[in-house]
N, C-alpha and C positions, 0 to 999 in steps of 0.2 A: 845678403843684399848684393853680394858680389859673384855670387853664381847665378842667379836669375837678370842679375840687371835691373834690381829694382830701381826706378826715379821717381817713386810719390815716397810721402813718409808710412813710418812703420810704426806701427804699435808693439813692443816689448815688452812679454812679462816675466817674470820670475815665475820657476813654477810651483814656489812653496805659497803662492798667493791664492785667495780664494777671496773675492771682492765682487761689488757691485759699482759699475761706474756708466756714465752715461757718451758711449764715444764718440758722437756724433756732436757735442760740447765738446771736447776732451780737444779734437781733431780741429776746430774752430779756432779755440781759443790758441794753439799752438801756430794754428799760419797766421791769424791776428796778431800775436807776438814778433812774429819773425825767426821764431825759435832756432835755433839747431837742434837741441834737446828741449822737453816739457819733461817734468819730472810731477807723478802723480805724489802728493804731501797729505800726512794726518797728522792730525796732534795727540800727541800723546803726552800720557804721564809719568812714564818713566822709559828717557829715553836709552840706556843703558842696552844696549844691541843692536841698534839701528844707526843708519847714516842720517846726520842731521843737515837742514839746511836754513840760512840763514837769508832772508827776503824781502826788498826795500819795495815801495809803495805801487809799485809797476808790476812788484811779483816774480823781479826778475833776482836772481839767486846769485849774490855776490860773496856769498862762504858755505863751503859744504864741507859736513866732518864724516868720516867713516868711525862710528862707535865709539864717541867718545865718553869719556865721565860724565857725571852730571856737571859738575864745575867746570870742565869744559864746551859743554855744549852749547853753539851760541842761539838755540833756539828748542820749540819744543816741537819744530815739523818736522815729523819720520820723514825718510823716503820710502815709499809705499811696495819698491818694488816694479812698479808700471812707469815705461817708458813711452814718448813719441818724437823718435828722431826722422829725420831732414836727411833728404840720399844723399846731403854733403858731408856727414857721417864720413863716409867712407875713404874720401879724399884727405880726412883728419886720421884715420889711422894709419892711414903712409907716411902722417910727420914724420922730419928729422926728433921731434922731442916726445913723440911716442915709441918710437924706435929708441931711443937713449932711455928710456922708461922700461922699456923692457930687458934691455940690457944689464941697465944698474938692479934695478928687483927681481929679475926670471920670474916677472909675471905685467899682467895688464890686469889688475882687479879692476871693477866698473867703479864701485864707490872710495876705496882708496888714492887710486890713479887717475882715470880716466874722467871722472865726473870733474875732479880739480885742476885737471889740465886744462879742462874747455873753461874754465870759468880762468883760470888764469892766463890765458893766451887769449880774451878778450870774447869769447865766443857766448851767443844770447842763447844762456841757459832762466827758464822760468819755472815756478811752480804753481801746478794744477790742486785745488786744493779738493781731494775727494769727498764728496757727500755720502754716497753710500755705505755698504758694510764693507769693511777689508777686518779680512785676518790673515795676518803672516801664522803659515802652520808648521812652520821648520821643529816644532816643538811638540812633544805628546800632549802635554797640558795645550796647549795653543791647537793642536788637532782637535782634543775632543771640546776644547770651548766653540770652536766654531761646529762642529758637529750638532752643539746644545742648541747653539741658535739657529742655523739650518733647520732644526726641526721645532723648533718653535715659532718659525716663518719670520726669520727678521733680515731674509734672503728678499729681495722684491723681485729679484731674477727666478729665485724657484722658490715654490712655496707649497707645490702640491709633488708627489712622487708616484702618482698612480697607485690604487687598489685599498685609500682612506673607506674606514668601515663604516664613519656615521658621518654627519657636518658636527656633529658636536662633542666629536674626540677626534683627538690628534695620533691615529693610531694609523699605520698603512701596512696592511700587507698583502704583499706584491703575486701577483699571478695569473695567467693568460694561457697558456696550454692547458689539453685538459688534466693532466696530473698537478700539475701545480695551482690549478682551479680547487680540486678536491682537497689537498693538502689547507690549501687559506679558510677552505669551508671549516676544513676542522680544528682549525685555530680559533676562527672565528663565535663558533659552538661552545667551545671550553671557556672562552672571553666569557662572553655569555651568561654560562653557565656559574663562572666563578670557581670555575678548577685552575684556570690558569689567572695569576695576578696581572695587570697591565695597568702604568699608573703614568700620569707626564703625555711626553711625546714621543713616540715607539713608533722606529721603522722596521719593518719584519721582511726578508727577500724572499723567492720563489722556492717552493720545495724545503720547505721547514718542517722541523719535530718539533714540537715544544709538550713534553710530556706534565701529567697532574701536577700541581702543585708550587711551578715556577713560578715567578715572580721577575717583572722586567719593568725599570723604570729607566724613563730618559735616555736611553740607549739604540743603536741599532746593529738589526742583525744578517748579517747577510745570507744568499743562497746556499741552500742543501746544509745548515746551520741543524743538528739534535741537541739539543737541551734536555736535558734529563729532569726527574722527580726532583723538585723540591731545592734544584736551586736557584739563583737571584743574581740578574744580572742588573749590575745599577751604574746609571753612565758611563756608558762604557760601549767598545764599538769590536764586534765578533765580526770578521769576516766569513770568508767563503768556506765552508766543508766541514765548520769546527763541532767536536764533540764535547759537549762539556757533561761531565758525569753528576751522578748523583748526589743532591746538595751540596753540589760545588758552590762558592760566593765570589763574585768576579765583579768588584766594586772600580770604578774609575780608573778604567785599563784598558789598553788595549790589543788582541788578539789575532793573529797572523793566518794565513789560510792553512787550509791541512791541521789542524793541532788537534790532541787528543788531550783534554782533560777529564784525569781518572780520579772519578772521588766515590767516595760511600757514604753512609750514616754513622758509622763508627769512625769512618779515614777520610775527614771534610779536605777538600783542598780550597785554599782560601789565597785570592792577590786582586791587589788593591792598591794605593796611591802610588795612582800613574806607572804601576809596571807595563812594559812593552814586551809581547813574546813573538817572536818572526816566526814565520812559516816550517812547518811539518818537525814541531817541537810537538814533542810527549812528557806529557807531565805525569808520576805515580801520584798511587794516593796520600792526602795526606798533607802534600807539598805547601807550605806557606811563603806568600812572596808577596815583598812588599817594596815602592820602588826599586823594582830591578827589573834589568832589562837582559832577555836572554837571545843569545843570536841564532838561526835555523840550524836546523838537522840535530835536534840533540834530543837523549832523555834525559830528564832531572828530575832526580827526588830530592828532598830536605826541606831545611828552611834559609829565606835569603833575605835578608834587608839593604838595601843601596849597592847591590852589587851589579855588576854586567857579565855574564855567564856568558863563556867563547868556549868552541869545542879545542880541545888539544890540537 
């Protein structure tokens, strides 16, 4: 704000947010308030991660906690992550008691600090209560829940993703050059045909393999993605380049770009609950992995449960 010289207000997000909100209300009800800050609020059932705030009849936010217990939390509104401050913002971060805040912590956290400064040095902070979808995705489980619902259309922001096969499946797959026209045809033909299983809501990207006998439910898959014979991919989210080998089972996981998964009919490789694999990781055959998460550039073979695999 201080390099441009903004003087309207700012909308703020978090960018582990994926939400639908209406800003044109949002932006309203914030200079109707007087706001300094509007903080976008959901209710939640378990607030155990999030900063909570606490909101009298006006809406305006007289206690905010930074993730507390449940026994201490004095309400059950998240903060959503979505903000809309006031360019006097700015004039507040040169306090003398933001400057002594940062001093004593060697930090200005927004929901630790900074949210409970304005509200204790008098300043009209309010809460915006969101209608639409929010998902905080800072989490793999929390990634591919909102993934689920994105393609079940419970986004009012996006609902279609270009290159949907019928109106009466929830199937898309993507393509517009003439190579990647041909490729979707012949995905399409397999569907079809019933060589290839397709079950739920299935996004498919540009320049795919999808050989005999796969199987893919509730999942999507990104560009230049092979899929071999005869394995099954079930919610779960393939990005970009990935190979996944022959009767591989890649159950509610998700898969980094560049990766090679090597498997056979004898040497299944199998990961599932919510393992994470980063990018231009190679797996041998074989390999079983279940909640674990491995970080880029490595080969692994074996088997792993709960673990976080780091290269030396």
């Amino acid at each position: 704000m201080d390099y441009y010289n903004v003087k309207d207000p700012v909308f703020a997000v978090q960018g582990d947010n994926i939400f639908d909100v209406d800003v044109k209300e949002l932006v309203e009800f914030h200079e109707k308030k007087g706001a300094v800050m509007t903080i976008a609020l959901r209710e939640v059932e378990n607030v155990e991660g999030f900063g909570i705030a606490d909101i009298n009849k006006e809406r305006r936010i007289s206690r905010f906690v930074e993730k507390p217990s449940p026994k201490e939390a004095p309400s059950n509104l998240a903060n959503t992550g979505l903000y809309m401050v006031s360019p006097e913002i700015r004039k507040i971060f040169k306090e003398k008691g933001v400057k002594q805040i940062i001093k004593e912590e060697h930090r200005l956290d927004f929901g630790f600090d900074f949210i409970p400064y304005l509200i204790r040095t008098g300043r009209p902070v309010y809460g915006y209560t969101l209608k639409g979808s929010w998902y905080d995705v800072g989490t793999p489980r929390h990634y591919l829940e909102a993934m689920h619902d994105m393609l079940m259309g419970r986004f009012s922001s996006l609902t279609d993703f270009g290159g949907r096969i019928s109106e009466k499946e929830r199937v898309w797959i993507q393509g517009e050059s003439t190579e990647s026209k041909k490729s979707r045809k012949e995905i399409i033909r397999k569907i079809r045909q019933g060589k290839i299983g397709v079950e739920g809501a299935v996004l498919i990207g540009r320049h795919c393999r999808i050989e005999d006998g796969a199987r893919i439910t509730n999942s999507c898959i990104d560009n230049y993605t092979q899929i071999g014979k005869g394995a099954l991919i079930e919610n779960s989210a393939i990005m970009d380049r990935v190979i996944v080998g022959e009767k591989a089972e890649i159950r509610e996981s998700i898969l980094g770009r560049h990766i090679t998964v090597h498997s056979s009919t004898k040497r299944r490789t199998i990961i599932k609950s919510i393992s994470v694999i980063a990018d231009d990781v190679t797996l041998a055959e074989g390999c079983k992995l279940a909640a674990t998460k491995i970080y880029p550039h490595q080969y692994v073979r074996g088997e792993f449960e709960n673990q976080t695999i780091m290269s030396a």
